[in-house]
DRENPA-3360 file (N, C-alpha, C; in nm, 2 decimals, always signed):
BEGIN
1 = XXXXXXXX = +1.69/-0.16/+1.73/+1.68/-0.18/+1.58/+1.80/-0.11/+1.51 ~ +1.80/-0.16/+1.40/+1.96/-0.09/+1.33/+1.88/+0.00/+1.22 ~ +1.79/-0.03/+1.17/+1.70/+0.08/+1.09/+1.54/+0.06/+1.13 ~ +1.50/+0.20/+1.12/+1.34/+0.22/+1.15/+1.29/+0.29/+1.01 ~ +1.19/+0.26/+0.98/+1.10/+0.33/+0.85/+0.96/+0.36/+0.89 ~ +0.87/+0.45/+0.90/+0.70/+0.49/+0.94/+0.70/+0.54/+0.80 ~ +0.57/+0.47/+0.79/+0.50/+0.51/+0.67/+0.38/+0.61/+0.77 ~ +0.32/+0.72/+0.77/+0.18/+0.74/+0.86/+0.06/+0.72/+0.71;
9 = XXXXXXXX = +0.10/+0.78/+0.58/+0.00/+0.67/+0.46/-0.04/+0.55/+0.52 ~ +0.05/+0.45/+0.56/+0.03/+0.30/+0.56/-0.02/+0.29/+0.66 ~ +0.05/+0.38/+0.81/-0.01/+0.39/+0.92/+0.10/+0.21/+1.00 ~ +0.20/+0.26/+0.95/+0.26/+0.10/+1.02/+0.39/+0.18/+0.98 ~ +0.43/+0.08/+1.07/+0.63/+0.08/+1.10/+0.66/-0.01/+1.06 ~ +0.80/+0.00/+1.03/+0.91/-0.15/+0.98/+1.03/-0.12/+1.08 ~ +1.08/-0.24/+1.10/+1.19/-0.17/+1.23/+1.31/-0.31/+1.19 ~ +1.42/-0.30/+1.13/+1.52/-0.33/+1.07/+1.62/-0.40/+1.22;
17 = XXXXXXXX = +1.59/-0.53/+1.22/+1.66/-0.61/+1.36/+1.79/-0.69/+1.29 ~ +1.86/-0.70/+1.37/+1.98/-0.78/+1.29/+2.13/-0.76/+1.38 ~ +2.14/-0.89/+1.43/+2.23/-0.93/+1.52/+2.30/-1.06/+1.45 ~ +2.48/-1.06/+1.47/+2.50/-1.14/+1.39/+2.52/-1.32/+1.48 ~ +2.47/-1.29/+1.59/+2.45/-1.40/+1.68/+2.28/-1.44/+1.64 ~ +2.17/-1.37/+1.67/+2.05/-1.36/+1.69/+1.95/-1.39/+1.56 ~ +2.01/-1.41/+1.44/+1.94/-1.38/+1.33/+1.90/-1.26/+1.25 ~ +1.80/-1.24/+1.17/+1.76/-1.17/+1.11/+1.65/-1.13/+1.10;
25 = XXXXXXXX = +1.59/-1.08/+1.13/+1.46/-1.03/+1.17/+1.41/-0.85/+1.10 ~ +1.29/-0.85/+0.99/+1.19/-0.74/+0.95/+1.08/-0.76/+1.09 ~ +1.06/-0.64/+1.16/+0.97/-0.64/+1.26/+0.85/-0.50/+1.17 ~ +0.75/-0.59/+1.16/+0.64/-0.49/+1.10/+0.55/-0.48/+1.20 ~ +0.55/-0.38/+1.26/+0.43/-0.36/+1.30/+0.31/-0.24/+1.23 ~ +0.18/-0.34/+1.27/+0.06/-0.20/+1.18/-0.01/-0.15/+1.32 ~ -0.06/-0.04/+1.25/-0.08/+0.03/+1.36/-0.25/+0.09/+1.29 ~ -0.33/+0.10/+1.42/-0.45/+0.16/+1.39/-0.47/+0.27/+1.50;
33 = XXXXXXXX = -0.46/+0.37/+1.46/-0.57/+0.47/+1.55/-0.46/+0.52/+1.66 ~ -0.35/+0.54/+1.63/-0.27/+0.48/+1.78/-0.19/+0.40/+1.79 ~ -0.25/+0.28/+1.80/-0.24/+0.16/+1.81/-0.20/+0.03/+1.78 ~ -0.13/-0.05/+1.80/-0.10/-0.19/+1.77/-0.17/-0.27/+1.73 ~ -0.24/-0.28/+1.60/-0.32/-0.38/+1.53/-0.25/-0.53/+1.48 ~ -0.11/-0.48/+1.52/-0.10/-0.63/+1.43/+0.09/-0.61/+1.44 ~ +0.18/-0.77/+1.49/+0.30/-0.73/+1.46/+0.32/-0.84/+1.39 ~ +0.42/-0.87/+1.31/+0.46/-0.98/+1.22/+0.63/-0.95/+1.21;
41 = XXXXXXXX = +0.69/-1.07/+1.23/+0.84/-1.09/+1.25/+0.87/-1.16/+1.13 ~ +0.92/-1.11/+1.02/+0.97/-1.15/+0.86/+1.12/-1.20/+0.85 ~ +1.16/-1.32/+0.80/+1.27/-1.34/+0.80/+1.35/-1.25/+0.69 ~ +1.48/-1.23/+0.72/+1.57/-1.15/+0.60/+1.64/-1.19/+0.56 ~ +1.75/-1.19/+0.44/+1.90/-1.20/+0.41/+1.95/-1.18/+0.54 ~ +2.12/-1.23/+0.51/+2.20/-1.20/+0.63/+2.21/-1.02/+0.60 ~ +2.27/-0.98/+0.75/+2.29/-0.87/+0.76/+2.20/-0.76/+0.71 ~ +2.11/-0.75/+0.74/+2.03/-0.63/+0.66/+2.06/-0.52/+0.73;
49 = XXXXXXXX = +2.06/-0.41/+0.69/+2.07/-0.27/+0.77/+1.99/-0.20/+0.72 ~ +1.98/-0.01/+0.59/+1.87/+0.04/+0.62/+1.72/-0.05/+0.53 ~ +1.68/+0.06/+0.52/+1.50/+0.00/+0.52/+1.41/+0.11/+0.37 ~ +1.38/+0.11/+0.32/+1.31/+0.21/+0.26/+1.17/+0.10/+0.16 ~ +1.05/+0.21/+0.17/+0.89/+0.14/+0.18/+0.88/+0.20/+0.01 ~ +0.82/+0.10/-0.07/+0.75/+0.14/-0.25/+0.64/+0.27/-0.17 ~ +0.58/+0.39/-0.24/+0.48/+0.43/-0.23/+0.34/+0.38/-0.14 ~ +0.31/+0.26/-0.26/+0.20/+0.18/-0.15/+0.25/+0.09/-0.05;
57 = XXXXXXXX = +0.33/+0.13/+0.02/+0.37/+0.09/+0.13/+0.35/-0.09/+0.13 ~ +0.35/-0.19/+0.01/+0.39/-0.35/+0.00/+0.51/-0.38/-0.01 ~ +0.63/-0.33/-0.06/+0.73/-0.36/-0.06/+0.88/-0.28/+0.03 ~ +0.92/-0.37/+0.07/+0.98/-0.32/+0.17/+1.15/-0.33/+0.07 ~ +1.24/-0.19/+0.07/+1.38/-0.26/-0.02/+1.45/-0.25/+0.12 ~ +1.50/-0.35/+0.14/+1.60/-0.44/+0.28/+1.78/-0.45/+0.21 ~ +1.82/-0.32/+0.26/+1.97/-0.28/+0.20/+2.03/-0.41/+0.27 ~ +2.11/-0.50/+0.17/+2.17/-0.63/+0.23/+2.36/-0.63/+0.25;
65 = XXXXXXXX = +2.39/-0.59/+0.31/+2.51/-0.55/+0.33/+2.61/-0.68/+0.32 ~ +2.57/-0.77/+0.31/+2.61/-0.94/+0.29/+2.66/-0.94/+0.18 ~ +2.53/-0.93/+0.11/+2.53/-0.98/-0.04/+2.53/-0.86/-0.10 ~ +2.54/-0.76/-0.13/+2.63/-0.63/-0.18/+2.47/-0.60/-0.28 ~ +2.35/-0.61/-0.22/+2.22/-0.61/-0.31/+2.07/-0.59/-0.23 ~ +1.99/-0.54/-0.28/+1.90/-0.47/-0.22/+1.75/-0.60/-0.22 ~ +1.72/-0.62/-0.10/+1.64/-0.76/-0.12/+1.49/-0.70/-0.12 ~ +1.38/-0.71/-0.21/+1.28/-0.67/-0.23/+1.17/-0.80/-0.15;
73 = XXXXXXXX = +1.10/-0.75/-0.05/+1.05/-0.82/+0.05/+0.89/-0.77/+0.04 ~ +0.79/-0.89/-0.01/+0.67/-0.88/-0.03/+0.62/-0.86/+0.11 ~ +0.55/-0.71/+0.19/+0.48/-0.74/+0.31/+0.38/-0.82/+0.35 ~ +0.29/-0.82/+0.24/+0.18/-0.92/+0.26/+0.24/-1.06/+0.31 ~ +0.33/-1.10/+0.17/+0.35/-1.28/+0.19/+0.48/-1.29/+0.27 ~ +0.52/-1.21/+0.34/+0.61/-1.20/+0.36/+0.77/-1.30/+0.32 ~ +0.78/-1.28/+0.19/+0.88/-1.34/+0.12/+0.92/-1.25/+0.03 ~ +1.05/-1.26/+0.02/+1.18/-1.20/-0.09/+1.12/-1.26/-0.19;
81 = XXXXXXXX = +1.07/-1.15/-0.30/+1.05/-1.16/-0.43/+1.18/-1.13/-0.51 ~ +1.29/-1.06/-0.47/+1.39/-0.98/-0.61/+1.52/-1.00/-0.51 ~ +1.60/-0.98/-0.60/+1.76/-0.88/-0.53/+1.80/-0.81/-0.65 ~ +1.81/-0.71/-0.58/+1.88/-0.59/-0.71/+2.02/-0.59/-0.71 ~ +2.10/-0.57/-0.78/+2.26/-0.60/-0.73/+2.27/-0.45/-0.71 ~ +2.33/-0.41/-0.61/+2.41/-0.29/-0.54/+2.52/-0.26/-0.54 ~ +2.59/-0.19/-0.52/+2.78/-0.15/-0.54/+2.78/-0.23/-0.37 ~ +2.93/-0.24/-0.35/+2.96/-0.26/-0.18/+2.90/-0.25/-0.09;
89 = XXXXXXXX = +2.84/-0.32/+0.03/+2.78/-0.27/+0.14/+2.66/-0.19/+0.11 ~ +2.54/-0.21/+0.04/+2.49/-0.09/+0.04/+2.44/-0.07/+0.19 ~ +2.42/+0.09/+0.22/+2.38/+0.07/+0.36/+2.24/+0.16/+0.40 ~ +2.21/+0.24/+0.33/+2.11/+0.37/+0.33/+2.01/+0.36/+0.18 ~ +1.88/+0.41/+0.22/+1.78/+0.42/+0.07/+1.70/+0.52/+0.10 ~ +1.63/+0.58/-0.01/+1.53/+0.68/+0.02/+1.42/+0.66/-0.15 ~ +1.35/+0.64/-0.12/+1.22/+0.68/-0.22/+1.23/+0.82/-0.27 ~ +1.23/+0.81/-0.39/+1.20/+1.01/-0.42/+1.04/+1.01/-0.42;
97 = XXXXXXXX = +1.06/+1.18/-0.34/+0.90/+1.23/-0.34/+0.78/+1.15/-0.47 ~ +0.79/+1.15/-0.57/+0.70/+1.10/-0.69/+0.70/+0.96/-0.67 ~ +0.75/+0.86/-0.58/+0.77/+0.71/-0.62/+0.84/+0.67/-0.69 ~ +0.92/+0.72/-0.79/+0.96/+0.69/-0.92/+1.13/+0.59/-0.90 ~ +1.21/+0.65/-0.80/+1.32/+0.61/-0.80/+1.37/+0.60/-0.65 ~ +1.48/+0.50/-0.64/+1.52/+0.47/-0.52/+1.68/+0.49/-0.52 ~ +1.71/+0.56/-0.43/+1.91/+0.57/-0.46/+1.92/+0.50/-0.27 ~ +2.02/+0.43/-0.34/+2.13/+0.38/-0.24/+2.23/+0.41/-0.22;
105 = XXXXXXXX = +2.27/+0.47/-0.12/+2.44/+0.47/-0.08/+2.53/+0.33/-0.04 ~ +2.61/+0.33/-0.06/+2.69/+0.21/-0.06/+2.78/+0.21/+0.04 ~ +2.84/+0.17/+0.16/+2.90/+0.22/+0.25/+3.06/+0.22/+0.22 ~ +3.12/+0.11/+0.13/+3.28/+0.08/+0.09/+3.26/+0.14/-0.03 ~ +3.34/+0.14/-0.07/+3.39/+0.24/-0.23/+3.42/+0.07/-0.30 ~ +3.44/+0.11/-0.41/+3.46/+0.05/-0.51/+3.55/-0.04/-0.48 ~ +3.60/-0.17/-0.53/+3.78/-0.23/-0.53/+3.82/-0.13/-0.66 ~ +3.95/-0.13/-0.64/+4.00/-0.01/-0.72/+4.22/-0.07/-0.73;
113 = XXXXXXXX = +4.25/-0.01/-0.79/+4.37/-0.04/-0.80/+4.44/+0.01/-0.70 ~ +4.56/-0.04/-0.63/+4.66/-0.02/-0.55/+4.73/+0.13/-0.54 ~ +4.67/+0.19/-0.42/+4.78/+0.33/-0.43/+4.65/+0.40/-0.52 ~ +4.53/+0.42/-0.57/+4.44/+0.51/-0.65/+4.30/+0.53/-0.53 ~ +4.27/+0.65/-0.53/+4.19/+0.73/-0.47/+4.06/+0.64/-0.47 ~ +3.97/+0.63/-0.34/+3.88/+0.51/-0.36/+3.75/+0.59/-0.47 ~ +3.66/+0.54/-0.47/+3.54/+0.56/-0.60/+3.42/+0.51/-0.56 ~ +3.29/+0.56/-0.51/+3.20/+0.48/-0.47/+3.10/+0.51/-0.52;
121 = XXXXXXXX = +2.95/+0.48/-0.50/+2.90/+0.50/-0.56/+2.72/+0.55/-0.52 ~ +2.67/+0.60/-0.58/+2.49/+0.57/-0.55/+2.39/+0.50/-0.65 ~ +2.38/+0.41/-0.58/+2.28/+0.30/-0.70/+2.14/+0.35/-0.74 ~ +2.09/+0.39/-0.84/+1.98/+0.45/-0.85/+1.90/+0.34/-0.92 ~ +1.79/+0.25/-0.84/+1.68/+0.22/-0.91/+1.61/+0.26/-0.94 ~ +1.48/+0.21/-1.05/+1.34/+0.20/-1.13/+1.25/+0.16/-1.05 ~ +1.17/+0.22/-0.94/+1.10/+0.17/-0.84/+1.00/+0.03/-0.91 ~ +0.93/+0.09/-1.03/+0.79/+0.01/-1.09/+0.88/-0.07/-1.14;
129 = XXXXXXXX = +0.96/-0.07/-1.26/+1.07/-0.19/-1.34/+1.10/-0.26/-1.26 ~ +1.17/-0.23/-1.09/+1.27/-0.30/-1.01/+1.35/-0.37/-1.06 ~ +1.46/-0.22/-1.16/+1.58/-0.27/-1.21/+1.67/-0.12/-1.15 ~ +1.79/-0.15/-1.20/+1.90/-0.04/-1.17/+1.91/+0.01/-1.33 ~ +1.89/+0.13/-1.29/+1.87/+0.28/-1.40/+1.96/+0.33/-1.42 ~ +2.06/+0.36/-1.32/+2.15/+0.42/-1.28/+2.29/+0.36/-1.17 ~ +2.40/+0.42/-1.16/+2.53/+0.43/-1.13/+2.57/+0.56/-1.08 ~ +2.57/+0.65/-1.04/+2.64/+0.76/-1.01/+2.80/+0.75/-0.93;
137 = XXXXXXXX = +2.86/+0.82/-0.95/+2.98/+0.74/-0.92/+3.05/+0.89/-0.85 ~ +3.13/+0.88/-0.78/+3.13/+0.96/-0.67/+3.30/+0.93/-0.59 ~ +3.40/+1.03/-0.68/+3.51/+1.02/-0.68/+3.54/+1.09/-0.55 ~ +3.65/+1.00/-0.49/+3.75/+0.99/-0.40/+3.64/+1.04/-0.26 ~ +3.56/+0.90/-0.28/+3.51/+0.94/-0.16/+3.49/+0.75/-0.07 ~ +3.45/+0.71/+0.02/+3.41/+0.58/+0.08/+3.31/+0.70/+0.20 ~ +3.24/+0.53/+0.25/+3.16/+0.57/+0.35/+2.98/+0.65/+0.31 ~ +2.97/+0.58/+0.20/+2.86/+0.69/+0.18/+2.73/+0.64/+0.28;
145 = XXXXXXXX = +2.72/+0.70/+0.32/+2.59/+0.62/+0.46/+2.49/+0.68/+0.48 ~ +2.46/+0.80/+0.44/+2.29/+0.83/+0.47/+2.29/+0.88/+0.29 ~ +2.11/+0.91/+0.27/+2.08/+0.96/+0.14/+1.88/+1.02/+0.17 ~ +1.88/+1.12/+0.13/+1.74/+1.19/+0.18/+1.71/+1.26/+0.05 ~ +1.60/+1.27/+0.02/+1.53/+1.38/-0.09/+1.51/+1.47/-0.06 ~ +1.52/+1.55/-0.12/+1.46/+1.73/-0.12/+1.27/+1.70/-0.12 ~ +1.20/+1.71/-0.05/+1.05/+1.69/-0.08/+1.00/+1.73/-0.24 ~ +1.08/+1.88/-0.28/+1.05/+1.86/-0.40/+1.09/+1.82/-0.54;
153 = XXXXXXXX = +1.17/+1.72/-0.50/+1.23/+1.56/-0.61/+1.30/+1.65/-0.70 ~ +1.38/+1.76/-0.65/+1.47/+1.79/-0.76/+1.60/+1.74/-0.65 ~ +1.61/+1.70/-0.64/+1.73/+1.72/-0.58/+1.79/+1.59/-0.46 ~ +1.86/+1.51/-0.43/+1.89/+1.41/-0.30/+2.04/+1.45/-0.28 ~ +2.06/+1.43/-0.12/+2.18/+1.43/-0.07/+2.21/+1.27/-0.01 ~ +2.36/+1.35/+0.00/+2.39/+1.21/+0.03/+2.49/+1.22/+0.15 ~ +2.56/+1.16/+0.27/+2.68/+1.19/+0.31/+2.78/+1.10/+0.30 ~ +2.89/+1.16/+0.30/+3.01/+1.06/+0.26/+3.12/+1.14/+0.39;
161 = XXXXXXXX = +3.19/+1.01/+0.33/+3.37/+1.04/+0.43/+3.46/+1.04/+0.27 ~ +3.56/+1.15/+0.26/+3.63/+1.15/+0.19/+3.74/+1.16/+0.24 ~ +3.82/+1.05/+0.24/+3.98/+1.04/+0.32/+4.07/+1.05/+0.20 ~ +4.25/+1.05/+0.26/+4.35/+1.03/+0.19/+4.39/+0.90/+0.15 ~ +4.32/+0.80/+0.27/+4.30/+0.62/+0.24/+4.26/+0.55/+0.30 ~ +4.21/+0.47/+0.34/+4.14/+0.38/+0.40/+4.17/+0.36/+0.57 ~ +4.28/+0.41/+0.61/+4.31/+0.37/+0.79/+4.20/+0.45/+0.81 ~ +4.21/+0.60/+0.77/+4.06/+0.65/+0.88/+3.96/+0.60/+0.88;
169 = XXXXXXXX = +3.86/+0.59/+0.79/+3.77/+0.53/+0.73/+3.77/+0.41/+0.86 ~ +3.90/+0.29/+0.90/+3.86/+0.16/+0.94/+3.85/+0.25/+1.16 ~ +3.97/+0.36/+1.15/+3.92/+0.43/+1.29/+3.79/+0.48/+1.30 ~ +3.72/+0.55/+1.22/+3.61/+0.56/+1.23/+3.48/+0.45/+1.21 ~ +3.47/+0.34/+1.17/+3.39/+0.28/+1.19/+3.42/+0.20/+1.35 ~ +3.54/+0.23/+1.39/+3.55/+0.13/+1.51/+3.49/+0.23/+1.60 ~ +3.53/+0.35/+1.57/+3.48/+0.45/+1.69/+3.61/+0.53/+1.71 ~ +3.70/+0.52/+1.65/+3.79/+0.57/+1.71/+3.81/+0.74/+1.69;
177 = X = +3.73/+0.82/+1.73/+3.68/+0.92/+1.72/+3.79/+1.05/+1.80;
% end
């Protein structure tokens, strides 16, 4: 899987499949006691990567790396109700402790002018509204790819790559480590 999410509230997993031969695939499974009560295979946008659950564990936001937008996926009916628009690639999401808000890291920086330091961003949604509240903007940096809360919702991180320009940035996604 390219992202995994456990709710133990909901007592079920979501496990984020996506091959660009194989299709697209939300793998939910619920779980009782242990156990495997139940799996359901959800169709996605292209490309989906991470994964993050609303509070009451029904909506799933499906970071869509395609379409530069966060696809809001009803678990019950299993259908895309929304897309939120996102900065570039979004790739990572996290719920704050209260339910209130969802920030996305974006994995490309901004388009930007020729020869100027890249600019990326964290998309901050309205979990209940399921609008975008927020932009935080996050100079001379690309790559932002993970994002976690402080449990006590003051506070989220984020990690980024801050280069001089873009060749590292393309050696390290290849691996060129």
């Amino acid at each position: 899987p390219d992202s995994i999410f456990e709710s133990d509230r909901a007592r079920f997993s979501v496990l984020v499949q996506a091959t660009a031969m194989r299709g697209r695939t939300l793998h939910v499974v619920l779980r009782q006691g242990g156990r495997i009560a139940d799996e359901r295979k959800l169709p996605v946008a292209d490309e989906p990567h991470g994964i993050a659950l609303d509070p009451a564990g029904q909506t799933a936001f499906v970071m869509g790396t395609a379409f530069d937008a966060v696809a809001l996926l009803d678990l019950a009916t299993g259908k895309e109700t929304k897309r939120l628009p996102a900065s570039r690639n979004p790739w990572s999401a996290a719920v704050s402790p209260d339910g209130k808000r969802l920030l996305v890291t974006n994995a490309l920086a901004r388009f930007g002018k020729f020869r100027t330091a890249p600019v990326s961003e964290v998309t901050v949604f309205d979990v209940a509204s399921q609008r975008v509240e927020d932009r935080w903007v996050v100079p001379e940096s690309n790559l932002l790819l993970g994002v976690a809360w402080h449990p006590s919702g003051e506070f989220a991180l984020a990690t980024l790559n801050r280069t001089k320009n873009l060749v590292p940035m393309t050696r390290l996604l290849q691996g060129w480590t």
